[in-house]
N, C-alpha and C positions, 0 to 999 in steps of 0.2 A: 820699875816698880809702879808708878804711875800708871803705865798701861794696862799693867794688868789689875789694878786698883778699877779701872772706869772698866775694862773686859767685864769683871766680877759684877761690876752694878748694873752695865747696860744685863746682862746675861739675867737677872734678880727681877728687872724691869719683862724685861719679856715674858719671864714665869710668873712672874703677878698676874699682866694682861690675860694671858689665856685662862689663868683658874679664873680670873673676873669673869672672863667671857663664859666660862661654863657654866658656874653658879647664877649668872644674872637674867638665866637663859627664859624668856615669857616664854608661857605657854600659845599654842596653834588652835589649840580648838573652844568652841564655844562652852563659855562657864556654867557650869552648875548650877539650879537656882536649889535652893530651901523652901520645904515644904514640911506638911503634916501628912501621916500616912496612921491607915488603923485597918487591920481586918475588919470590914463589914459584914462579910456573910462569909463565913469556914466552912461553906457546903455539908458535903455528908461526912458523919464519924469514919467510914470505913476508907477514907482519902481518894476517892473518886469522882472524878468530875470537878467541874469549872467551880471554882471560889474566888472572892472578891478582896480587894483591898481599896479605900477611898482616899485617895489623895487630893489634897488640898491645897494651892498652891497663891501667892499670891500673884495679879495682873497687872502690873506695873505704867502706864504710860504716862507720856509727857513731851513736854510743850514749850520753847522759847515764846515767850510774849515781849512783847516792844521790837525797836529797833536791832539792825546787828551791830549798826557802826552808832553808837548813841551819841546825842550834841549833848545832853542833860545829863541824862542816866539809863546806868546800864540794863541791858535787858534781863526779865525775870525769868530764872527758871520755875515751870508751875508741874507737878506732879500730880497724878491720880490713881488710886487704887482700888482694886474690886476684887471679890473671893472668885476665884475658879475654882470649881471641884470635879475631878475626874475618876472614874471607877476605871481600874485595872481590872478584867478579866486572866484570873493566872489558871492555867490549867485549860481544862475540857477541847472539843473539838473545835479546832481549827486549824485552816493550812498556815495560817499568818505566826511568824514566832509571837508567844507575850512577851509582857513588858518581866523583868525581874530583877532579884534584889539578892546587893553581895556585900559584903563586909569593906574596909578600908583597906583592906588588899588583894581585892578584885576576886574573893573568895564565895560561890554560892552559894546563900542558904538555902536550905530545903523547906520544905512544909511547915515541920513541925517547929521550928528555926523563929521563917519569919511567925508562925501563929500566936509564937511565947512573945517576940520581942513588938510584935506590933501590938499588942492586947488592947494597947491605952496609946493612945493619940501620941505619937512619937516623932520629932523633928528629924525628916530625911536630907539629902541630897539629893533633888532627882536631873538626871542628865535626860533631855532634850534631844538632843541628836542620836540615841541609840549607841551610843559608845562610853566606856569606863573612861569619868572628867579626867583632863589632867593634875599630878601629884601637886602643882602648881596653887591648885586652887582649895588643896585639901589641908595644906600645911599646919593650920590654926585649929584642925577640928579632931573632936575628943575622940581617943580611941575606937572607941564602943558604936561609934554612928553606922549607920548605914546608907550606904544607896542605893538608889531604884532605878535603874535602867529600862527608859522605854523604851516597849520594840514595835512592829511592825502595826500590830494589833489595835493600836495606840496613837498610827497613822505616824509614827517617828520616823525621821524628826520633826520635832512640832516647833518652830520657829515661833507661831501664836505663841507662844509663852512667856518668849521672852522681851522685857521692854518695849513697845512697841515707841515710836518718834512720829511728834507731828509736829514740824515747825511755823509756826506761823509770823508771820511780822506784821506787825498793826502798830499804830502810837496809842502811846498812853496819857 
């Protein structure tokens, strides 16, 4: 009876481990940042030809100052922020795919889609690397968002976007 008492629990312990390991799984590809997006120019009524959208994003960088191994004290993390704003060309000619925008479940919208739901300065998702972010990163966010996947047109993936690091060491 005992053995099979510790059979039963080592067997409990194993199936724990691996749902752990599935559910704990981090994601592989580069995060998401948050941005603002608006139709700027809706081209022609007749839905022809290139139209705009401005995306607005923020530039994030930053900087260890002081030592790394401190005698005194520890060194400061110092941050900086700046607006980037990028216009998406969607539509009209070119061999380069655009950049475009799908729902929270990798669904396209169309023209008339993104024209209603961008009207007014709206907080996106924009993925960076040209690929739908992973579900990883989307967990906490309200139904209804959108993201905007940049593509070729857009020079993606734009690494510039994200965080950029400069470490410096000096005393304080």
């Amino acid at each position: 009876m005992k053995v099979v008492s510790v059979s039963v629990v080592y067997i409990f312990c194993l199936m724990g481990t691996s749902a752990a390991q599935e559910n704990d799984a981090l994601p592989t590809t580069v995060p998401p940042l948050i941005g603002m997006a608006v139709v700027h120019d809706a081209g022609l009524a007749n839905q022809v030809g290139e139209w705009r959208i401005r995306l607005t994003l923020p530039k994030i960088s930053w900087h260890i100052k002081g030592q790394d191994k401190p005698i005194k004290a520890w060194p400061k993390l110092e941050t900086g922020l700046e607006k980037q704003t990028i216009m998406l060309r969607m539509d009209g000619p070119s061999a380069l795919s655009p950049s475009y925008v799908v729902d929270l479940k990798g669904q396209p919208l169309n023209r008339e889609q993104i024209l209603a739901r961008l009207r007014h300065e709206t907080p996106v998702w924009v993925s960076v690397d040209g690929k739908r972010p992973d579900p990883y990163y989307l967990q906490l966010t309200h139904p209804e968002a959108l993201i905007v996947i940049l593509g070729a047109r857009e020079k993606a993936p734009r690494p510039d976007l994200l965080p950029a690091k400069k470490i410096t060491a000096s005393k304080n």
